[in-house]
C-alpha positions as CSV (number, residue, x, y, z in Angstrom):
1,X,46.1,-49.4,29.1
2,X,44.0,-46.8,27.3
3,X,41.5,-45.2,29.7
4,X,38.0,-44.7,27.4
5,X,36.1,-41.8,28.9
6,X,32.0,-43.3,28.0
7,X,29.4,-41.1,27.0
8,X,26.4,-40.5,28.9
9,X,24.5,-42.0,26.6
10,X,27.1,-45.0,26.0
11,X,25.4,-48.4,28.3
12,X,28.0,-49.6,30.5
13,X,30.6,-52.2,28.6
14,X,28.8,-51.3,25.2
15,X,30.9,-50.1,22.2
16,X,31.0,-45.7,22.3
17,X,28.4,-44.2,20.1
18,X,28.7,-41.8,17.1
19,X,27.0,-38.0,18.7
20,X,23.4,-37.5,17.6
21,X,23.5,-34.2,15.4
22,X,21.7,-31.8,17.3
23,X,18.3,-31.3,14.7
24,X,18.7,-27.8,13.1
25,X,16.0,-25.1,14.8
26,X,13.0,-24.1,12.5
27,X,12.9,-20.2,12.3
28,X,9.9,-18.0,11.9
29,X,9.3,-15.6,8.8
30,X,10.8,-12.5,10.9
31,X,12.9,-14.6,12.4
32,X,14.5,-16.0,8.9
33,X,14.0,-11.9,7.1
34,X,16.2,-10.9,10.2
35,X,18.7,-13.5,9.7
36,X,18.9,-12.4,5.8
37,X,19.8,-8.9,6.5
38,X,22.6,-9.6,9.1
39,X,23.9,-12.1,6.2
40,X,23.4,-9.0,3.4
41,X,25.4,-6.7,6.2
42,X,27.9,-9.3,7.0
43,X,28.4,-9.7,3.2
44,X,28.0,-6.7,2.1
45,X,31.9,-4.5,1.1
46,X,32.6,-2.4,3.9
47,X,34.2,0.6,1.6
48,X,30.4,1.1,-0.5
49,X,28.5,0.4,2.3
50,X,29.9,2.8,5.1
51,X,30.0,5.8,1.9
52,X,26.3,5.2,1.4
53,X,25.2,5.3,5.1
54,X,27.1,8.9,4.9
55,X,25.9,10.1,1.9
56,X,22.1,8.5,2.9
57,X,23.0,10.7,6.3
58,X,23.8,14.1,4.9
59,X,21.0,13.6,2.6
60,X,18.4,12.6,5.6
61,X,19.9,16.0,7.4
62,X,19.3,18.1,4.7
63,X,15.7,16.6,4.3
64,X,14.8,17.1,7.7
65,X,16.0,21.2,7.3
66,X,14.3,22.0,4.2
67,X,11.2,19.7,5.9
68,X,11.7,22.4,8.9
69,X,11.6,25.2,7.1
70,X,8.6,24.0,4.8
71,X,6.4,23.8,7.7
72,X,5.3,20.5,7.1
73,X,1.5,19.1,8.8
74,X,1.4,16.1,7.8
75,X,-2.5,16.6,7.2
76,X,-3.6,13.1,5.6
77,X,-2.2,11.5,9.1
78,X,-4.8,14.4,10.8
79,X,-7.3,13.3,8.7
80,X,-6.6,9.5,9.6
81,X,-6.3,10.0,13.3
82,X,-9.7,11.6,13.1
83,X,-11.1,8.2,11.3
84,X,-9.4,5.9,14.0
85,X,-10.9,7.9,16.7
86,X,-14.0,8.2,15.5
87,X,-14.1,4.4,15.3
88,X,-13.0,4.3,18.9
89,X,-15.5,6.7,20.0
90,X,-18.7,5.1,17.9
91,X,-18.8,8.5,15.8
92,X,-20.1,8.6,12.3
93,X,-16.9,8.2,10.2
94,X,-18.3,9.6,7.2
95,X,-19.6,12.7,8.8
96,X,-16.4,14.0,10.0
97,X,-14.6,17.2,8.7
98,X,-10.9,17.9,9.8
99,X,-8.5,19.9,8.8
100,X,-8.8,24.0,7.8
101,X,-9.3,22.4,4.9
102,X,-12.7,20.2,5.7
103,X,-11.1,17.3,5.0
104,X,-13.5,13.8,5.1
105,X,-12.8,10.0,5.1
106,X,-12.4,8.6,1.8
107,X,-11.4,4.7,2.9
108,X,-13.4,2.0,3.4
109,X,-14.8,1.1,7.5
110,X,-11.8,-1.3,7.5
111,X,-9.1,1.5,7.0
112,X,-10.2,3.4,9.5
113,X,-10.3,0.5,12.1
114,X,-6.5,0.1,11.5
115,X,-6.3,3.9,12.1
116,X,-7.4,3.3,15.9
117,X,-3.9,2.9,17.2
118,X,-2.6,6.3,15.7
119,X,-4.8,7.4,18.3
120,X,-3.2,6.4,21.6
121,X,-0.2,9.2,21.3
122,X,-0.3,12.6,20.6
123,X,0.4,14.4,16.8
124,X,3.6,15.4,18.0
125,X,4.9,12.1,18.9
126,X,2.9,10.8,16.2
127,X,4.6,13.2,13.2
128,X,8.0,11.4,14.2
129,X,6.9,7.6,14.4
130,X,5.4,7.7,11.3
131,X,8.1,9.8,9.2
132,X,10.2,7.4,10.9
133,X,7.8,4.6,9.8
134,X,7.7,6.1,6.0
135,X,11.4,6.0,5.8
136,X,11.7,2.6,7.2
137,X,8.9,1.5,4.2
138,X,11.1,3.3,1.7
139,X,13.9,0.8,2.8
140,X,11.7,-1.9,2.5
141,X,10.3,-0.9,-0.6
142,X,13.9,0.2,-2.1
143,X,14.7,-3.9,-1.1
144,X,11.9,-5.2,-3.0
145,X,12.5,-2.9,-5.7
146,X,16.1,-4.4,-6.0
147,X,14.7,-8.5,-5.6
148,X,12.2,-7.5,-8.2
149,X,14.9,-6.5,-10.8
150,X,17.5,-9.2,-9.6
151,X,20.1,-6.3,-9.6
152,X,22.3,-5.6,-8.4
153,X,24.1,-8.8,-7.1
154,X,23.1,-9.4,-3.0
155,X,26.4,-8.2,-1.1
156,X,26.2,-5.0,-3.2
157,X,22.0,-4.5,-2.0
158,X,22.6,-3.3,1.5
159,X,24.3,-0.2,-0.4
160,X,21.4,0.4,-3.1
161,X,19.0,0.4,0.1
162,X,20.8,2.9,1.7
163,X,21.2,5.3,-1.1
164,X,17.2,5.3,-2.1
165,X,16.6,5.5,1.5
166,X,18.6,8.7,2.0
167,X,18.3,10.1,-1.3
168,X,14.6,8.9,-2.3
169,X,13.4,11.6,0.2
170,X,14.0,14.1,-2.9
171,X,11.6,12.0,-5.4
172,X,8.5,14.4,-5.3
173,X,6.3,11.4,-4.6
174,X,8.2,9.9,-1.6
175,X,8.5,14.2,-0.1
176,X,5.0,14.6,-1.1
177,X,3.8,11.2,1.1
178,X,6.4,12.2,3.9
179,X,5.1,15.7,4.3
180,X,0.9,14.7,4.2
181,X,2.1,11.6,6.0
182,X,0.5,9.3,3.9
183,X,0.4,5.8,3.5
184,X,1.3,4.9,-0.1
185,X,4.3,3.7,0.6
186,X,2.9,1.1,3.2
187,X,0.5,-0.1,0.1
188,X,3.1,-0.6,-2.2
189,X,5.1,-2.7,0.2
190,X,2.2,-5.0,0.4
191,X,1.2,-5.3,-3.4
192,X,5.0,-5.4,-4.3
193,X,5.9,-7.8,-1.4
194,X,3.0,-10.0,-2.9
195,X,4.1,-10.0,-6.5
196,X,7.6,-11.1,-5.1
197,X,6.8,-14.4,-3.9
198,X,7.1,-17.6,-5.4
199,X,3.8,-18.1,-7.4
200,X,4.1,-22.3,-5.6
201,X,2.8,-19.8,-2.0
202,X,-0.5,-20.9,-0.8
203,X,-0.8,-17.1,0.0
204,X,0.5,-15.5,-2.4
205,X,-2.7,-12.8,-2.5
206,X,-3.4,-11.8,0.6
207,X,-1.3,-8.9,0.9
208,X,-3.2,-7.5,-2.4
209,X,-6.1,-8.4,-0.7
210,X,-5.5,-7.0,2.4
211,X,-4.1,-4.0,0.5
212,X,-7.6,-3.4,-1.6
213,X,-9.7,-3.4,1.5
214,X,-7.7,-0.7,2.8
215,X,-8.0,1.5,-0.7
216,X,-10.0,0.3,-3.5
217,X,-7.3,0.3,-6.2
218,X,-4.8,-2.1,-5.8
219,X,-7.7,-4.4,-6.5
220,X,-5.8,-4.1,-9.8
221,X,-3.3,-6.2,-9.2
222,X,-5.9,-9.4,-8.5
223,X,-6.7,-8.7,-12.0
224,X,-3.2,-9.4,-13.5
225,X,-2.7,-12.2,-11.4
226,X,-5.6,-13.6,-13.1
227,X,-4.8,-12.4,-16.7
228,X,-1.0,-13.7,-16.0
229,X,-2.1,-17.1,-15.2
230,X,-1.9,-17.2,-11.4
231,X,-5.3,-18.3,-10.3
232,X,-5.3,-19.0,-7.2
233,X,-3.6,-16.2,-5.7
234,X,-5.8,-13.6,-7.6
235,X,-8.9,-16.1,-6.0
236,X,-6.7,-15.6,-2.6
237,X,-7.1,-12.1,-2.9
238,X,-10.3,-11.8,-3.8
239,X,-11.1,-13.8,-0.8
240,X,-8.9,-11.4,1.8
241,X,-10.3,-8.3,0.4
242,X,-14.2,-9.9,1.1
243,X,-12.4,-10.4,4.6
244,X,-11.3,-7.3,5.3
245,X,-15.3,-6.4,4.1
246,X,-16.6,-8.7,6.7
247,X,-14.9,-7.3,9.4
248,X,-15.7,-3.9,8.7
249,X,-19.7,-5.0,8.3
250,X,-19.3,-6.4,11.6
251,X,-17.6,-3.9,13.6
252,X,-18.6,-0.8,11.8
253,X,-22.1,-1.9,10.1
254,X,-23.7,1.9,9.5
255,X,-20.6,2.5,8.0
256,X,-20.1,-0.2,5.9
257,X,-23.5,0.2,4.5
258,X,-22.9,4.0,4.0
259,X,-19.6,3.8,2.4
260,X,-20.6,1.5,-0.2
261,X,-23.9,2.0,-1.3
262,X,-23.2,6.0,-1.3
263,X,-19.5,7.5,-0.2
264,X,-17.8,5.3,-2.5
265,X,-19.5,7.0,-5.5
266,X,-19.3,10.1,-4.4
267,X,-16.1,12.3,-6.0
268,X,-16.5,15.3,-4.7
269,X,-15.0,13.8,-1.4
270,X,-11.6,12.9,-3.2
271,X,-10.8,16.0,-4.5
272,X,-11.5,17.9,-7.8
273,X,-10.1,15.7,-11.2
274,X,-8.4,19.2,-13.1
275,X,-6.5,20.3,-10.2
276,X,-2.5,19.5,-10.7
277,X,-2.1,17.5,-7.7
278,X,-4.2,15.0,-10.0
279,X,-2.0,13.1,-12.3
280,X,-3.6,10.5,-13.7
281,X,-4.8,9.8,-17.4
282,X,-8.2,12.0,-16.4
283,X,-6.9,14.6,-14.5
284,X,-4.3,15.4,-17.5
285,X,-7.6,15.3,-20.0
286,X,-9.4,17.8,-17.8
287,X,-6.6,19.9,-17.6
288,X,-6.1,19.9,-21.9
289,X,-9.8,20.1,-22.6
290,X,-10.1,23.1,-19.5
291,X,-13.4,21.3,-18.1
292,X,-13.3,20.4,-14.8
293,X,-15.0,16.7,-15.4
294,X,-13.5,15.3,-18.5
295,X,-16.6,12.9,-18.9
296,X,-16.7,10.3,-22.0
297,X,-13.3,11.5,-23.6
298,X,-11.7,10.7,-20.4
299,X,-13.3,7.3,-19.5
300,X,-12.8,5.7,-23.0
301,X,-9.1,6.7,-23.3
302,X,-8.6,5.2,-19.5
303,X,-10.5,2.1,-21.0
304,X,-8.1,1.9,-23.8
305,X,-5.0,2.6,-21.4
306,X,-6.0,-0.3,-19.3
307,X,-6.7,-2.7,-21.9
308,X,-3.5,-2.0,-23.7
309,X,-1.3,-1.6,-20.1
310,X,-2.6,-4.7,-19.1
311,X,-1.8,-6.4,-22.5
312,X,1.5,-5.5,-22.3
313,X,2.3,-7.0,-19.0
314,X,1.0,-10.1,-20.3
315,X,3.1,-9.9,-23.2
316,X,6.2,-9.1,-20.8
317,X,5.1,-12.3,-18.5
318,X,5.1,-14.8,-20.9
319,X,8.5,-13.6,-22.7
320,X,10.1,-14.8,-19.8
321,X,12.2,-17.7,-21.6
322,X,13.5,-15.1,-24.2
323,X,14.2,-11.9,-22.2
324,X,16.1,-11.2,-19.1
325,X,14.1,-9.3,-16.0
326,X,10.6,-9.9,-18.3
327,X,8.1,-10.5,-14.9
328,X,10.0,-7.1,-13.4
329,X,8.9,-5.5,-16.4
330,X,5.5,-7.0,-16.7
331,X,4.9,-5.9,-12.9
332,X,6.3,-2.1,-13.2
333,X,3.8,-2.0,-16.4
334,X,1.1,-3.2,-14.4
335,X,1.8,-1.1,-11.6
336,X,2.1,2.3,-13.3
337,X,-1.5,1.1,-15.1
338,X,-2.9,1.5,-12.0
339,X,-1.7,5.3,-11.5
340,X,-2.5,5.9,-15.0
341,X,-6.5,4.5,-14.9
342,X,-7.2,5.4,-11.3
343,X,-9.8,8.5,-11.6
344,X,-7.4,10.3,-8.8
345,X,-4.0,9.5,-8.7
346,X,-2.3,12.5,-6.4
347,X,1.3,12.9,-6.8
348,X,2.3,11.3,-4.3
349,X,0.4,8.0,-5.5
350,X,3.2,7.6,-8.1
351,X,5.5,6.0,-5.6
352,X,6.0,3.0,-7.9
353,X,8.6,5.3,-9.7
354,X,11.2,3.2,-6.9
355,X,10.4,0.2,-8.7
356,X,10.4,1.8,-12.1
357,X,13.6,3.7,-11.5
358,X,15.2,0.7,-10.6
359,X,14.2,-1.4,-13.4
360,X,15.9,1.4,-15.8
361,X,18.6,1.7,-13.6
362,X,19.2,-2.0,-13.7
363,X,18.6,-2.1,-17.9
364,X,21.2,0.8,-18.1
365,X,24.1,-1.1,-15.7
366,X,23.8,-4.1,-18.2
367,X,23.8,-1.8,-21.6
368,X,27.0,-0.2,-19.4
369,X,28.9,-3.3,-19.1
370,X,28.7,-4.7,-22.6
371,X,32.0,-4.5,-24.8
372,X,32.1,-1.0,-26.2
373,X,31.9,-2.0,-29.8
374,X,28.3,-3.4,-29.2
375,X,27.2,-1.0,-26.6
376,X,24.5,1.1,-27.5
377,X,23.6,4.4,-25.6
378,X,19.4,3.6,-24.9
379,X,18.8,3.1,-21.2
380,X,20.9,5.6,-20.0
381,X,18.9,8.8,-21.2
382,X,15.6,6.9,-20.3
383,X,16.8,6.1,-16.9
384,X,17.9,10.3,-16.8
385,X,14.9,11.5,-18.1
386,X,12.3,9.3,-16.2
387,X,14.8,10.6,-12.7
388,X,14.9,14.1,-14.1
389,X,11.0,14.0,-14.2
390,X,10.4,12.5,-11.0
391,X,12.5,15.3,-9.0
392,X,11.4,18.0,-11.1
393,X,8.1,18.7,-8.6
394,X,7.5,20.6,-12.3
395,X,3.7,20.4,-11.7
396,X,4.1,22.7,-8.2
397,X,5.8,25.4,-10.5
398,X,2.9,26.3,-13.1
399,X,0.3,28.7,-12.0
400,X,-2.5,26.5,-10.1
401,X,-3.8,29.1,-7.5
402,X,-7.6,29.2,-7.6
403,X,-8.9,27.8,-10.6
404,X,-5.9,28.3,-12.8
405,X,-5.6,24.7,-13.3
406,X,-8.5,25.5,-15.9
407,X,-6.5,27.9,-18.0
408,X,-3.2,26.1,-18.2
409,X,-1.8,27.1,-21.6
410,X,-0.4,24.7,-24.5
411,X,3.5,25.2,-23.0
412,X,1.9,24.7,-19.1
413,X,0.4,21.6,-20.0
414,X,3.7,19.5,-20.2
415,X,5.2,20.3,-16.9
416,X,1.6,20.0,-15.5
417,X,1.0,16.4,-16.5
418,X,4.7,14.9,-16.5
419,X,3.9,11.9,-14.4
420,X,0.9,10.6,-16.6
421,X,3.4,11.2,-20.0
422,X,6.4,9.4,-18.1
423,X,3.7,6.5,-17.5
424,X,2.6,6.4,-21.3
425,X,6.1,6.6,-22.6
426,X,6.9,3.9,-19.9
427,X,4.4,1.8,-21.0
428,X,5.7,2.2,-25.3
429,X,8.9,1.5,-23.9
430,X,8.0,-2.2,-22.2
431,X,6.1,-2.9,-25.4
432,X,9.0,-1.9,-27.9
433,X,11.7,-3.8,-25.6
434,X,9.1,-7.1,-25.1
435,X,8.8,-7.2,-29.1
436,X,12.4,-6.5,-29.9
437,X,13.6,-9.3,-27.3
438,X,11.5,-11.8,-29.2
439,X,12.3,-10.8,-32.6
440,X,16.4,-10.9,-31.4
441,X,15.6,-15.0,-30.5
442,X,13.2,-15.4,-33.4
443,X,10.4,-16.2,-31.4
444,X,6.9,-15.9,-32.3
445,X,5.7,-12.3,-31.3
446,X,2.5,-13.2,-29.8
447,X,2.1,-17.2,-29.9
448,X,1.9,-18.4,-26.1
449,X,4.6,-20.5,-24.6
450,X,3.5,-23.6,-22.1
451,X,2.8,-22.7,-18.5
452,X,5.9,-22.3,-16.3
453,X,6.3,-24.2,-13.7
454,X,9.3,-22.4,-11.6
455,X,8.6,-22.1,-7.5
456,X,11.4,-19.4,-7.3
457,X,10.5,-15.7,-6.2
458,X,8.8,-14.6,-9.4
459,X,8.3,-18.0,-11.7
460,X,10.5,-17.0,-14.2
461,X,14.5,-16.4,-12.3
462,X,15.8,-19.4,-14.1
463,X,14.3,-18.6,-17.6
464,X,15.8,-15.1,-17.7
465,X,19.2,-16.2,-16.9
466,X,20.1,-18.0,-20.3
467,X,19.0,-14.5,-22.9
468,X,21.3,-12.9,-20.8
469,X,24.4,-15.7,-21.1
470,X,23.5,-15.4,-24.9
């Protein structure tokens, strides 16, 4: 006789029971991000991965001796240590001066309430945690930069993080943000983390929101959700950025009123437009007409820059179905718009060349591993050009003392303006690449397809897929 052992659960002389599955665990947001990198690490081919945490290393060393020698402040964090504590001490944020350099606040109430807890350690201690904070971002960014451009494939990311994490520090905008301690790179995590969820996300906005409450330009990017057909999360955003408005009326009302009925419109606070640390479409016409405000010339050709930028990543968005990694290139186009149009765009605004430089480096890989007799040699040089420019610092080496940036001669006005001529030749190059995509599948060149109606990261995964089989 066969001795049954009975379940717990079996009644007494009953037939044994199959095991209830145990019901899988829900996990949180962090919870399920955290989960994805072990997987990425787990996956990821030892080999690659442990020669780009060296070379990210060496390169992180080097950075931090050169960033000795240099001296570096990290004034802007000064300047936003001031604003929390002003804010924590009832102050008048817009009266404050800091800095040898009299430096003001130039957010809005809300920014400076998020500045309150850079105030509870000393600038020391504080110098570390956020360059430690800004690499971290660069990481982050360097990740979304990869999911934005589906490239590489997702065991070989982990690497590509690593290597713009340690070597990225060498892009004058990421050492320009580490060394004023700035917080572009926490910005451009949100707008690009936003534009990299599936368009089907009931809050798909908020981070542009959030983002436009804390400086006024990414208000942008609500714009070209609207213009590329996402409604509701450009509505979304609207309605988090008049959030982050209500809570600065309410905690900081004297401010809120002062900042925008007067500060806001006040440019003299920012900085002066001719000045080379100014590289955006305005700055570069001050510079070649040797006037200080540009005026009329300047504010059309920005208009026209922003019509046409926009355009383009409209065109790039709805080209989806006939050209591989389209919505990376309609966001990189809308993104270095932003740069391009913003009155003041200081050097190290132009952090979006992570994103860009990816996109090129991803177009290049693919031109690389076509069969030799059809491989044509395009993306390479733009990808080495676009890099080249971005490491050059080219606009620190022309004369600029004083007001030099006046008197900048034919041959000085090149490596003066680089970034604002990368971000025009960028933008020729997503409009010659949209139209030649269409014409090589013989669609129409401007004629709207129907609405998509894809729920993966960026709408349109599935549709670039098939151009690239063919």
């Amino acid at each position: 006789m066969t001795t049954v052992h009975p379940d717990r659960s079996t009644p007494a002389g009953g037939p044994a029971q199959p095991p209830v599955p145990a019901r899988p665990r829900l996990l949180t947001a962090p919870a399920r991000r955290a989960a994805a990198v072990a997987e990425a690490l787990r996956t990821a081919p030892r080999r690659p991965l442990l020669a780009a945490a060296a070379v990210a290393l060496l390169s992180l060393l080097g950075y931090a001796v050169v960033r000795h020698l240099a001296g570096t402040s990290m004034v802007d964090m000064v300047v936003y240590r001031a604003e929390g504590a002003a804010v924590a001490d009832g102050h008048d944020l817009y009266a404050l001066r800091v800095t040898e350099w009299s430096l003001p606040a130039t957010y809005p109430p809300f920014a400076a309430m998020l500045f309150v807890p850079t105030t509870w350690i000393g600038v020391p201690l504080l110098r570390v945690v956020i360059t430690g904070g800004n690499l971290l971002l660069l990481a982050t960014l360097a990740h979304l930069s990869f999911k934005l451009a589906d490239w590489p494939r997702r065991d070989l990311r982990p690497v590509g993080v690593l290597l713009v994490t340690g070597l990225g520090v060498w892009l004058e905008p990421v050492f320009t943000t580490l060394r004023y301690g700035q917080i572009n790179l926490a910005l451009a995590c949100l707008i690009l983390w936003d534009l990299t969820r599936p368009d089907a996300a009931r809050s798909k906005g908020v981070a542009i929101g959030i983002a436009a409450g804390i400086k006024l330009t990414p208000g942008l990017f609500a714009v070209y959700l609207l213009i590329t057909g996402r409604v509701r999360a450009a509505f979304t955003a609207g309605a988090a950025f008049a959030g982050t408005f209500l809570i600065g009326a309410l905690v900081l009302p004297d401010a809120t009123r002062g900042y925008w009925t007067k500060y806001m419109f006040d440019s003299s606070r920012v900085g002066k437009t001719v000045i080379v640390d100014n590289q955006s479409l305005r700055g570069l016409v001050a510079r070649i007409l040797h006037v200080e405000t540009p005026g009329a010339v300047a504010t059309l050709l920005g208009a026209l820059v922003a019509a046409a930028g926009l355009s383009i990543a409209v065109w790039a968005h709805r080209s989806a179905r006939w050209s591989p990694r389209a919505d990376a290139w309609s966001v990189c186009v809308a993104l270095v718009t932003a740069v391009l149009v913003s009155p003041i765009s200081w050097t190290h605004h132009w952090v979006w060349c992570v994103p860009v430089l990816v996109l090129l480096a991803a177009e290049a890989a693919h031109e690389r591993s076509r069969p030799a007799a059809v491989r044509r040699l395009r993306w390479r040089p733009i990808f080495g050009l676009t890099l080249l420019g971005f490491l050059s610092f080219s606009m620190w080496i022309v004369p600029h003392k004083g007001d030099l940036d006046l008197h900048l001669s034919p041959l000085e006005q090149l490596p003066a303006g680089v970034y604002p001529l990368i971000g025009l030749g960028f933008l020729a190059v997503a409009a010659l690449r949209v139209r030649s995509r269409r014409l090589a599948a013989g669609a129409p060149l401007v004629r709207v397809p129907a609405p998509r109606t894809e729920s993966d990261g960026l709408g349109s995964a599935g549709a670039q897929k098939a151009p690239a089989a063919r």
